[in-house]
C-alpha positions, 0 to 999 in steps of 0.5 A, a space after each residue: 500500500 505504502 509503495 502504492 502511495 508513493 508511486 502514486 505522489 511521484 506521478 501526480 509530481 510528474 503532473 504537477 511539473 507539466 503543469 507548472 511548464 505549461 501554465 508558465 509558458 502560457 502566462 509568458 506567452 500572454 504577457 507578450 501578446 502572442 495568441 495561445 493557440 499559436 501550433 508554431 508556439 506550442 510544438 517545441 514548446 511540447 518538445 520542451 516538456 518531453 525533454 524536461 520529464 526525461 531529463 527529470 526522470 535521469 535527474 532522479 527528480 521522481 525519487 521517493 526522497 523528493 516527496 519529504 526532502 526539500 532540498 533534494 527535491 528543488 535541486 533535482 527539478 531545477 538541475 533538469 529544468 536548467 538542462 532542458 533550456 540549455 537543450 532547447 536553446 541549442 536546438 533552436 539555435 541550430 536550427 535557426 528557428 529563433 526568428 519565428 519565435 518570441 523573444 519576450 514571451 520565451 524569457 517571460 515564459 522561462 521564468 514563470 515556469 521556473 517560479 511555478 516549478 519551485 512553488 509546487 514543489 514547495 507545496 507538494 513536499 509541505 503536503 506529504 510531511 503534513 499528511 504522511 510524515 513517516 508513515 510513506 515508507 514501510 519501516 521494520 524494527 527487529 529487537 534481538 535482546 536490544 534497545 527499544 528506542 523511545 520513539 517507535 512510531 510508524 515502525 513495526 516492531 518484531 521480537 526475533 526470539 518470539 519468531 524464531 530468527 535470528 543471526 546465523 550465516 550458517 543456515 540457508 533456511 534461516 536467511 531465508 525466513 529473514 528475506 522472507 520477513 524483510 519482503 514488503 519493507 523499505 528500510 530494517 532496523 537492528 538492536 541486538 547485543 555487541 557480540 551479534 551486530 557484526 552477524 546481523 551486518 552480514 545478513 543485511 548486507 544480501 537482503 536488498 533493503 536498507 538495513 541499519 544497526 542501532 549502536 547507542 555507544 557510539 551516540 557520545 561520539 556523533 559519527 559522521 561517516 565511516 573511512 579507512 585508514 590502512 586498512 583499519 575501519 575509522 568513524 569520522 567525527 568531524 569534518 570542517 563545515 565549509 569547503 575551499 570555494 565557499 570559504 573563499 566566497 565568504 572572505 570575499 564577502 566579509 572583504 567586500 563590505 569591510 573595506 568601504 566599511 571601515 573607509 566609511 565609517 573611520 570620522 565616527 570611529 575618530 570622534 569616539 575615540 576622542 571621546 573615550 579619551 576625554 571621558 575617562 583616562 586609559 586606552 581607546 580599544 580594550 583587548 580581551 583574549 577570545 575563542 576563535 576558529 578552531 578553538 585557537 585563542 586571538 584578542 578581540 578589539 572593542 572601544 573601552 567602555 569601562 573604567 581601566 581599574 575596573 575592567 575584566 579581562 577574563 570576561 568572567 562577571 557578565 556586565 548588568 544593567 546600571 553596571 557602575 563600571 561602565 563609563 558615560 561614553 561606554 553606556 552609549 556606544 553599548 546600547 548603539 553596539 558602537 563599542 563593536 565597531 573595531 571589530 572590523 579590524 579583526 575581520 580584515 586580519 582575518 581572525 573574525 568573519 561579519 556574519 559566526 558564532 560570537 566568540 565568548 571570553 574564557 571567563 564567562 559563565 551561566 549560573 556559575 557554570 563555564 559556557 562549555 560546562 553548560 553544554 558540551 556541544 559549545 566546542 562544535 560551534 568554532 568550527 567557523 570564524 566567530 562573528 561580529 553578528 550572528 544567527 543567535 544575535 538577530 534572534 535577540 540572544 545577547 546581553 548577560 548569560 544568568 541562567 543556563 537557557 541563556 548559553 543554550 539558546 545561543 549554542 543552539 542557534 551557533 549550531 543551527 548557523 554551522 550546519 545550514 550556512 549559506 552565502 544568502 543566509 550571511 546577507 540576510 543575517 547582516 540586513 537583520 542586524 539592523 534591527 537590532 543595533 539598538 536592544 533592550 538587552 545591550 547594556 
């Protein structure tokens, strides 16, 4: 019934991708003021579809996945729809049939389908999550005196020893009666004891199903993947979140903007300086050691705000509000975020990017507790350059750390960053940290 399901989603996928073509190249069409039921029009137009199905079909944009996965379904639908044009182009061109049609209909046409395309898309997967959620494919759990999960939901479950099976690669009949059970399933999963997981393993390993084996001790250690080094099986643990080219795009961004920033911005920066000095005795920037990339140590630049002989260095009392220590410029230019500015510099030597996890000083704390205390997690999050704003920022995580929620919501957010970074979401955290600027927990 489930596999039924499912073939029937992908067709109706099918219909919905013809669908959004069709009524995109007719609103094109429109637009322009070319008649619909032009047959010139519509012939390639019809050969245009036909392509993109095939070319979709190869793309494996009917892939069950595609029903519940987002990302992979828009990626997959918008690979074969950018194949299709580049097949539809060259076609066109070659044979010089570009004069027959119009110009403004195809490239209003071309971009309303695209929108259509990626709209339905969008609705068909929300549908399926909402309507199904796990219950699209058909789940076994086999427990061979294991772990019973907490969450059993839309699985159904199978005492081995209840039925008679279990991990024996000495008897044929046995794997038999396993085949047999797993007929029918889209995916198996396995608890069993230490000493039987290799056996369960091997039996899996012929049975043509997407067979798993529930290992909890490996749950402290988070795996990623699993490598070999010299012939010996290795779990990846970590791996760093950005490749070379998406490193470099967001130097290139932070370079982009800080530059003309800094150019922009260095009058303001001189009148406070002048006016830290007048307030109060001591340098302009305070410098104070904080956790970078890598968990490597680099001294932060802010404008000092607080009395010299008052200042904390290891960060360790977070500042309250009417904290005594803070001087009359150094009130304003933390409720403005002003006292941030300087960071720019650290951005241009590198050790800081505009948009990451904003580095904490070694000293900090949550209901007396150091930040990675609180949660052990709080490590992951320097595995980008820390940030002038952030994800957590925006979401109007700052000010003192008094209680443990406090740390975690950042971490959480850190992590949320860390693991779905793109350029487009650095944009739109930098645009939000305007609104911002100026908070009711900046102090």
């Amino acid at each position: 019934m489930q596999r039924n399901v499912r073939l029937g989603l992908c067709l109706l996928m099918l219909l919905a991708d013809m669908a959004a073509l069709a009524a995109g190249f007719a609103a094109g069409l429109r637009i322009a003021g070319v008649p619909l039921f032009s047959g010139d029009i519509w012939q390639p137009l019809a050969g245009g579809m036909a392509a993109y199905g095939i070319v979709a079909f190869h793309n494996q944009a009917y892939n069950p996945e595609c029903l519940t996965r987002l990302t992979c379904s828009l990626r997959s639908a918008l690979m074969a729809f950018a194949g299709t044009l580049l097949i539809f182009l060259l076609v066109v061109f070659s044979l010089k049939a570009t004069g027959d049609l119009s110009r403004l209909g195809i490239s209003t046409g071309i971009l309303c389908s695209g929108t259509l395309l990626v709209l339905q898309r969008l609705l068909i997967v929300h549908s399926v999550r909402r309507n199904f959620s796990d219950n699209l494919f058909a789940q076994l759990l086999i427990i061979d005196d294991g772990v019973i999960p907490d969450d059993v939901n839309s699985m159904i479950l199978v005492d081995a020893a209840a039925i008679g099976i279990k991990a024996d690669l000495d008897d044929p009949y046995m794997l038999h009666r396993l085949g047999t059970l797993l007929h029918g399933y889209d995916r198996v999963v396995i608890s069993c004891p230490a000493d039987r997981k290799a056996d369960w393993a091997q039996m899996l390993k012929g049975a043509n199903i997407l067979g798993e084996i529930i290992v909890p001790e490996l749950d402290p250690m988070a795996p990623l993947a699993v490598e070999n080094c010299r012939g010996v099986p290795t779990l990846v643990v970590a791996r760093g979140p950005l490749n070379l080219a998406n490193r470099a795009k967001k130097r290139l961004l932070d370079i982009a903007i800080t530059v003309p920033l800094l150019i922009a911005l260095s009058p303001l920066m001189i009148v406070i300086a002048i006016a830290i000095r007048l307030d109060s005795p001591g340098p302009v920037f305070f410098k104070q050691e904080r956790i970078g990339r890598g968990n490597r140590l680099f001294h932060i630049l802010k404008f000092r705000s607080m009395r010299v002989e008052q200042c904390d260095a290891a960060g360790a009392a977070s500042t309250r509000r009417d904290d005594d220590r803070i001087t009359r410029v150094g009130a304003f230019i933390r409720k403005t975020s002003i006292d941030e500015l300087p960071q720019l510099i650290n951005v241009l030597l590198g050790e800081m990017s505009l948009v990451g996890p904003r580095p904490h000083a070694l000293g900090s704390t949550a209901e007396e507790q150091l930040f990675w205390q609180v949660d052990r997690q709080y490590w992951h999050r320097h595995a980008l350059k820390p940030g002038i704003t952030g994800l957590a920022q925006i979401r109007g995580f700052r000010g003192a750390t008094e209680t443990r929620r406090d740390i975690l919501n950042r971490v959480e957010a850190d992590l949320e960053y860390l693991h779905g970074w793109s350029l487009m979401r650095d944009i739109a955290i930098l645009i939000g940290t305007f609104n911002v600027l100026v908070h009711r927990n900046a102090y």
